[in-house]
C-alpha positions as CSV (number, residue, x, y, z in Angstrom):
1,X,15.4,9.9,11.4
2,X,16.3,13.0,9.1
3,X,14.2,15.4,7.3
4,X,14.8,16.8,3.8
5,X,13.3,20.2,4.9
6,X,15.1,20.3,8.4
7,X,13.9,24.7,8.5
8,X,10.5,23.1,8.9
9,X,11.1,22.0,12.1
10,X,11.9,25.6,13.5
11,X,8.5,26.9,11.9
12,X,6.9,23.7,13.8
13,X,8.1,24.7,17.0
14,X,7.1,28.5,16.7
15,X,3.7,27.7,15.2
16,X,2.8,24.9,17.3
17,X,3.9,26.9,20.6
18,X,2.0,30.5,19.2
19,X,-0.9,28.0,19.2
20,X,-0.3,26.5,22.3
21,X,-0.2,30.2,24.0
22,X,-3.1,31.9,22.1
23,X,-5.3,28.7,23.4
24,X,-4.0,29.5,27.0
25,X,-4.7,33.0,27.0
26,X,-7.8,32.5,25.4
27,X,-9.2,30.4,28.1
28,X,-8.1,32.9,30.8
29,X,-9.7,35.6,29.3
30,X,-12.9,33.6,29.2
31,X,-12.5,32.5,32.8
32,X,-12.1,35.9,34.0
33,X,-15.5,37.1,31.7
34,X,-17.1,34.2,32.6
35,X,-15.9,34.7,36.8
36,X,-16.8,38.7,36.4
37,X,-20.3,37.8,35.1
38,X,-20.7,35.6,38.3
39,X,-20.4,32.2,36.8
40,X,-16.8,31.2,38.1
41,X,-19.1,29.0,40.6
42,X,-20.0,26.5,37.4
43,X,-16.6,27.1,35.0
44,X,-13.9,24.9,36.2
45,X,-16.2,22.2,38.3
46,X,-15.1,18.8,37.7
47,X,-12.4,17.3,35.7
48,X,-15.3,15.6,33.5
49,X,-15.8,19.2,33.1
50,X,-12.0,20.2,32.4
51,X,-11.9,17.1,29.8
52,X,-14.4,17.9,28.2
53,X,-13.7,21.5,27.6
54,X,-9.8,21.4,26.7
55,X,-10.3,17.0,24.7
56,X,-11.2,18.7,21.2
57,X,-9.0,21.8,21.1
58,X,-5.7,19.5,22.8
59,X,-6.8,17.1,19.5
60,X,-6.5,20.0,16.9
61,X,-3.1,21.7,18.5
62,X,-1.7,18.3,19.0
63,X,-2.6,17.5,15.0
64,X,-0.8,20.8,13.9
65,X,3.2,20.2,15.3
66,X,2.5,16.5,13.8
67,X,0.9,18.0,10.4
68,X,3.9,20.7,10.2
69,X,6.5,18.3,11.0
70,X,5.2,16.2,8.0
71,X,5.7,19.0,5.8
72,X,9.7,18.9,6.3
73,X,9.7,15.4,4.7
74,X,10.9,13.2,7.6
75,X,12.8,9.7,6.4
76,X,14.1,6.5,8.0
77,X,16.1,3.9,7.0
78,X,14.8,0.2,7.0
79,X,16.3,-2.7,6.3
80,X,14.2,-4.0,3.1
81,X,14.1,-8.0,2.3
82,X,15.3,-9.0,-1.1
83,X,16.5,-12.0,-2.6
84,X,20.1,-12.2,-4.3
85,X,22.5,-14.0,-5.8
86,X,26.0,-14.3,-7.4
87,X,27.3,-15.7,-11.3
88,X,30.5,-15.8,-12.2
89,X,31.0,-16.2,-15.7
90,X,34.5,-17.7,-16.8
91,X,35.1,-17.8,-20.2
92,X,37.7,-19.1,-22.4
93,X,39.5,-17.2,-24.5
94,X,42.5,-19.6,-25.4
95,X,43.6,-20.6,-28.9
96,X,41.0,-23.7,-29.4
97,X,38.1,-21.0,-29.2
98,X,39.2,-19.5,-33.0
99,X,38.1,-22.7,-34.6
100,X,35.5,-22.5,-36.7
101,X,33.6,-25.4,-36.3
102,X,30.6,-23.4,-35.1
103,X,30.2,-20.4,-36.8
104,X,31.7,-17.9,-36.8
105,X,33.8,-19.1,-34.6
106,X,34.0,-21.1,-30.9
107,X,34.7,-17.3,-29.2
108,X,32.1,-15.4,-30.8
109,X,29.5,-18.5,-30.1
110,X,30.5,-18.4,-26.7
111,X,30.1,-14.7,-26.5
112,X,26.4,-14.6,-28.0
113,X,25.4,-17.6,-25.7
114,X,27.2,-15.5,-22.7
115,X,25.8,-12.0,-23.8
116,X,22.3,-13.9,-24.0
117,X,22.4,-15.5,-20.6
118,X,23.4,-12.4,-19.3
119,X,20.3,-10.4,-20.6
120,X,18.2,-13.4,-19.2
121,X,18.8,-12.7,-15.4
122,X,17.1,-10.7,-13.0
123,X,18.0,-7.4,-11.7
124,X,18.7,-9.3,-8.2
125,X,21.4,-11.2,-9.9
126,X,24.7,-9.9,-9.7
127,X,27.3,-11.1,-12.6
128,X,31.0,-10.8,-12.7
129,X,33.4,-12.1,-16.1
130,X,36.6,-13.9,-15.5
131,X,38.4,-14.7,-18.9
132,X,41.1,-17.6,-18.9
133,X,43.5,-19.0,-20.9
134,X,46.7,-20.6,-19.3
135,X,45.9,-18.2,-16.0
136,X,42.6,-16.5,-15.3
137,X,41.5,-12.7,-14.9
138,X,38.7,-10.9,-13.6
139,X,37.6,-8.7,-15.9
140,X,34.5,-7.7,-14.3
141,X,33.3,-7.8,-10.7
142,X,29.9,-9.0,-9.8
143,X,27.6,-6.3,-10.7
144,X,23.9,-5.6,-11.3
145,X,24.9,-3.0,-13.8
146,X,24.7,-6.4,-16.9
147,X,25.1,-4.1,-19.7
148,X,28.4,-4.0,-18.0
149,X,29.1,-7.6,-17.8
150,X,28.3,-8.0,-21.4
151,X,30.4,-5.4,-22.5
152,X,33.2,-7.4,-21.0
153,X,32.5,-10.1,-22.4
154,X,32.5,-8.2,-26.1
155,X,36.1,-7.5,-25.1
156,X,37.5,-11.3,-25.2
157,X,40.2,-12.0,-27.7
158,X,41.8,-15.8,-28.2
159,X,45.2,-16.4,-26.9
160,X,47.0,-18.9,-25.1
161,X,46.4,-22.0,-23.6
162,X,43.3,-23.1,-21.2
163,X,43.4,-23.4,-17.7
164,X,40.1,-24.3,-15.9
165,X,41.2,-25.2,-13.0
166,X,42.7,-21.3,-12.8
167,X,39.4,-20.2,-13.9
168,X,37.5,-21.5,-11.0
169,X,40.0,-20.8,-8.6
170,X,40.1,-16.8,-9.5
171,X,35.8,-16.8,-9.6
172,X,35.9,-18.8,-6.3
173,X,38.3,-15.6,-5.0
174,X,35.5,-13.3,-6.6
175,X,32.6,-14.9,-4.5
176,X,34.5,-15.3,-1.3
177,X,36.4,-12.2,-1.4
178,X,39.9,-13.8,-0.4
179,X,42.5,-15.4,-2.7
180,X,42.0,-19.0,-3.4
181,X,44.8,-21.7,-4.0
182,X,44.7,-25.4,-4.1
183,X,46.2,-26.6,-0.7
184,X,49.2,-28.3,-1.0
185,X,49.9,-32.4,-0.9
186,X,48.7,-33.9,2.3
187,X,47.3,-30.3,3.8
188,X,44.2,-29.7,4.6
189,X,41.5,-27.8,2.1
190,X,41.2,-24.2,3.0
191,X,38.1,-23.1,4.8
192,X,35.7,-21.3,2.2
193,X,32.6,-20.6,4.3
194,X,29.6,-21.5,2.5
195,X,28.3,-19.8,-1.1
196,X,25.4,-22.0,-1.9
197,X,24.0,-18.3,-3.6
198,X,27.0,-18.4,-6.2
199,X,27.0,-20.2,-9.2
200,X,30.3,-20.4,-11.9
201,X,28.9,-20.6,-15.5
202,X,32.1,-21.7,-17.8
203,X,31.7,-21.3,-21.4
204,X,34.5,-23.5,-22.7
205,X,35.3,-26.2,-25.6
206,X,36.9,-28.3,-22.8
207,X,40.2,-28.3,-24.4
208,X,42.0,-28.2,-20.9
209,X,45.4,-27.9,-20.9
210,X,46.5,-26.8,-17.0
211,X,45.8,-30.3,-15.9
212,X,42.5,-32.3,-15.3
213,X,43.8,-32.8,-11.7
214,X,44.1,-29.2,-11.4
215,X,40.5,-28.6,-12.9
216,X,39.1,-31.7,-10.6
217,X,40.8,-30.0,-7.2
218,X,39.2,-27.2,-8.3
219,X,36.4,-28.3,-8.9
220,X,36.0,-30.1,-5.8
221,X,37.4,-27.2,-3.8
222,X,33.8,-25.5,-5.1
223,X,31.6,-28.2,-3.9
224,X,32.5,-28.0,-0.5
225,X,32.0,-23.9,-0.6
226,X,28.3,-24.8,-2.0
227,X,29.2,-23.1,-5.0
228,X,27.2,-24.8,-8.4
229,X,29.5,-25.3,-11.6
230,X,27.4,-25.2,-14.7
231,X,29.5,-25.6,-18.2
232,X,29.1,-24.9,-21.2
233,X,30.2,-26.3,-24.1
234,X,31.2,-24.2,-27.4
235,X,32.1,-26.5,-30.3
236,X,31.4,-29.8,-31.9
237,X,32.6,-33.1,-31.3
238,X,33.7,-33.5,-34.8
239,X,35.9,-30.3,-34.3
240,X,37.8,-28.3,-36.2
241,X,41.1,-26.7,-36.9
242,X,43.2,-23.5,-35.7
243,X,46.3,-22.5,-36.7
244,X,48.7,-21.3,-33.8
245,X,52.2,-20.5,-34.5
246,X,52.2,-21.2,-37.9
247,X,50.9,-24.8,-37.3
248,X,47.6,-26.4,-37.9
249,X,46.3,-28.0,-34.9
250,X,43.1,-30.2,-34.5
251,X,40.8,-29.3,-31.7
252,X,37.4,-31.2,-30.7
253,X,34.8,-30.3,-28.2
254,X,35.6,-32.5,-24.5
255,X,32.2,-32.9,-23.4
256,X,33.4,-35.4,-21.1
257,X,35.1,-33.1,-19.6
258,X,33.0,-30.3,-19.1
259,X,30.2,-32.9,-17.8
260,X,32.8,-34.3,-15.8
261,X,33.6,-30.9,-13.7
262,X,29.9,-29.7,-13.5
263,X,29.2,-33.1,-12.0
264,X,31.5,-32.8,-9.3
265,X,29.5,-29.5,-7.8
266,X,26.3,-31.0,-9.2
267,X,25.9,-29.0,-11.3
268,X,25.2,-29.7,-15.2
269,X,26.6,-29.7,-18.8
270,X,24.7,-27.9,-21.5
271,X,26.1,-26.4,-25.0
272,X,26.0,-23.5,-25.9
273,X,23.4,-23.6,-29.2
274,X,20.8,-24.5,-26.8
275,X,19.6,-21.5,-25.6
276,X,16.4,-23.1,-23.6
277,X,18.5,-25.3,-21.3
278,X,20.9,-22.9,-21.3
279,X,18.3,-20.4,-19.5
280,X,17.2,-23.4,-17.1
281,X,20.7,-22.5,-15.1
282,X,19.5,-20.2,-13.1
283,X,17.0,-22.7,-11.3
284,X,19.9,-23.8,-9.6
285,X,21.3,-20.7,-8.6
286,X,20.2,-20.7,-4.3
287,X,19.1,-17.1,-4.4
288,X,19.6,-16.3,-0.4
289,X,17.5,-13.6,1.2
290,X,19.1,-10.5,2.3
291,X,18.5,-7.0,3.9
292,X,19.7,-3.9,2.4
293,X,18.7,-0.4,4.1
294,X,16.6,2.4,1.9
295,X,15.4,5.1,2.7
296,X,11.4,5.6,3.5
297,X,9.9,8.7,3.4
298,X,7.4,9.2,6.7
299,X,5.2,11.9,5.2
300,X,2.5,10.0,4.6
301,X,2.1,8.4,8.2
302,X,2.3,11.6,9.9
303,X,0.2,13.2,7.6
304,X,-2.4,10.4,8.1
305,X,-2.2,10.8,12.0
306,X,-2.3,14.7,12.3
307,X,-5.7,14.0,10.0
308,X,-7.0,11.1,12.3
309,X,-6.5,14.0,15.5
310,X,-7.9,16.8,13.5
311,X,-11.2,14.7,12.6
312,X,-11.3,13.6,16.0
313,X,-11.0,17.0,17.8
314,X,-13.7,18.7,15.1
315,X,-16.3,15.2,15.8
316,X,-15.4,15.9,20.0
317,X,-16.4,19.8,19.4
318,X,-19.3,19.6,17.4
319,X,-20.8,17.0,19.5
320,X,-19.8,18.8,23.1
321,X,-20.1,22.2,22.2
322,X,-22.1,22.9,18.7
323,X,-18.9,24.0,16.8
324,X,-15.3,22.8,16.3
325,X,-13.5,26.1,17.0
């Protein structure tokens, strides 16, 4: 326990013990009177007696140490239940996002839906941003702060090539805090641990060129941490064009294979213009129930007892002796 006015302690003790010693010397002043005037005979006979002559005065100096030490603000720390979870956000940022088949363009579709999605979740949900093209960066831990997360997201530019696979395996990193490769032929999956209260959200067109057995290992490499894969897809199936190096290159949306990775994880495959289903992914995010210690302030309980002690002790004198004091 700690106090925000610790001084008030020190006044606590003197007061409280003052008290403690006036009361004391007041009853042996009255004894004395009481013995000099030749009734020391009825004064101190029985403790029925004794309790009920010290009860009501013991219940107002025990109320004042407990109403004093409220006054210096005492506080604990107690672990308070809350529900919390983790989304990763791995976006694309590689060339195929500059086509203009949804407009403006794939990157600044996929950063509204992402900037909206972000806005929709609750304060309990922490988001982080990984951007990928041929490798994958996290460009923002998980954080509560989601102005934050958005700003990040503001910050993509297109380059490069796509990579999912290297997109999951950085955000699976960010959830489990340890770096995560895909084993290698014939050894074993690495141990994870279980995240069933992360979920990945990629925003891609599905234009994947690390390797769909890459993105599939991945993918399954998720599963079996508990971690849900929802995609997203940013584009049309008619497609478009982007020019990259001086070439023209034709690009389509892969919904295939954006359904394809979220079904591995079981999760699901939305796109990205509708914004309704798009909100319905956090349903699946496992939000798990956690402690986290704050501080509580104690005033109002020890305030509440030195009262309950004072009313007592003034109900005890009235009724025992005619007056509280």
């Amino acid at each position: 326990m700690t106090f925000l006015h610790p001084l008030v302690l020190a006044v606590a003790v003197l007061v409280s013990g003052a008290a403690i010693t006036a009361y004391v010397i007041l009853q042996r002043r009255r004894t004395a009177a009481l013995t000099a005037a030749g009734f020391g005979a009825i004064t101190g006979s029985g403790r029925r007696a004794a309790v009920r002559r010290h009860l009501p005065y013991a219940l107002l100096l025990a109320a004042l140490p407990i109403l004093l030490v409220g006054l210096a603000r005492p506080q604990a720390e107690v672990a308070v239940p809350h529900v919390s979870g983790t989304v990763l956000l791995a976006f694309d940022i590689s060339n195929s996002m500059k086509a203009a088949d949804v407009q403006p363009s794939r990157l600044a579709a996929a950063q509204k839906a992402a900037a909206e999605f972000v806005e929709q979740q609750p304060d309990s949900v922490d988001v982080g941003v990984v951007v990928f093209g041929e490798q994958a960066l996290l460009t923002q831990a998980p954080t509560d702060d989601h102005p934050a997360a958005v700003a990040a997201i503001n910050r993509a530019a297109a380059s490069g090539g796509t990579s999912i696979g290297q997109a999951i395996l950085v955000a699976l990193g960010t959830i489990t805090g340890k770096p995560v490769t895909l084993p290698a032929d014939g050894a074993p999956a690495p141990d994870l641990g279980y995240w069933p209260s992360a979920t990945i959200v990629v925003f891609s067109d599905g234009q994947d060129t690390g390797g769909a057995d890459t993105t599939t290992a991945a993918a399954e490499l998720a599963a079996a941490a508990g971690v849900h894969i929802q995609t997203v897809g940013v584009g049309t199936v008619k497609g478009g064009t982007v020019e990259v190096d001086g070439y023209q290159l034709a690009t389509t949306l892969d919904e295939a294979s954006l359904s394809g990775i979220a079904q591995v994880t079981g999760g699901s495959y939305q796109q990205a213009g509708d914004a309704a289903t798009l909100a319905d992914t956090t349903k699946s995010i496992d939000l798990r129930l956690t402690s986290k210690k704050e501080p509580l302030e104690l005033t109002a309980p020890f305030a509440g007892a030195a009262l309950l002690l004072l009313a007592l002790g003034a109900l005890l004198g009235t009724r025992w002796h005619g007056r509280i004091v």
